[in-house]
C-alpha positions in Angstrom: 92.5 89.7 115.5 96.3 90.5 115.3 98.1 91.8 118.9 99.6 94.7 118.9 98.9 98.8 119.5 97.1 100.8 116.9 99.8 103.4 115.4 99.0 106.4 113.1 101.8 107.9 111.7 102.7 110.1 108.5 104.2 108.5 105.3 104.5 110.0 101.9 102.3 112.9 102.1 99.6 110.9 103.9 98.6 110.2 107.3 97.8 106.2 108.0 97.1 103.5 110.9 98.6 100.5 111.4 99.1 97.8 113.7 102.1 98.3 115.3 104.9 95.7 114.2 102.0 94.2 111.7 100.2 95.4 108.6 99.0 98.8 107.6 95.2 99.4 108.3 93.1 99.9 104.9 92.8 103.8 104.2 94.9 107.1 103.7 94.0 110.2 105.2 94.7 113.6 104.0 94.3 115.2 107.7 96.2 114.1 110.7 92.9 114.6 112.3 91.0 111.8 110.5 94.1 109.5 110.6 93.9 110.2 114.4 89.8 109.5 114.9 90.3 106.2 112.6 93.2 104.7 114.9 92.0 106.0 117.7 88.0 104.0 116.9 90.4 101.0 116.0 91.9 101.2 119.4 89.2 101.3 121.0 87.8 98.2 119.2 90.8 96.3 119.3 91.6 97.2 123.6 95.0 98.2 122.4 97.2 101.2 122.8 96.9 104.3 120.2 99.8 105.6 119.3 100.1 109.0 117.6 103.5 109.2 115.8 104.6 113.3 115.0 105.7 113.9 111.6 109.6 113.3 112.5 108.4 110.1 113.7 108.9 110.2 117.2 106.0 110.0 119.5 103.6 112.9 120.1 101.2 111.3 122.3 99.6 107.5 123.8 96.4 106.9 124.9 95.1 103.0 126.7 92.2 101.6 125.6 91.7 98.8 127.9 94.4 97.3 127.8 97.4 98.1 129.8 99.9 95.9 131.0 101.5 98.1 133.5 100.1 98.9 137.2 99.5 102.4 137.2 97.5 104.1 139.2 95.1 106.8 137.6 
């Protein structure tokens, strides 16, 4: 299984996962929400980070899903 975070991000009119510095995940989504509940299950799965790109690109939000390299309480 590649390393890396789980990203869902919006690209030509459809919302899509990928792993992060990788290849795309298989799917489009036509709602940011399913794109969202996909990367966020692939996560979860993978241990990795889900990151949750805004429509600008920049980051709207992160969320660890076991792993996470930093020590950070809470």
């Amino acid at each position: 299984m590649p390393e890396g975070d789980v990203e869902t991000y919006h690209s030509e009119g459809k919302w899509r996962n990928r792993i992060e510095g990788h290849e795309d995940l298989p799917g489009d989504h036509a709602s940011r929400e399913s794109a969202i509940e996909a990367g966020r299950a692939e996560a979860q799965d993978r241990k990795v980070e889900h990151i949750v790109r805004r429509l600008d690109g920049t980051i709207g939000e992160r969320s660890s899903h076991g792993h996470d390299p930093r020590n950070v309480p809470g």
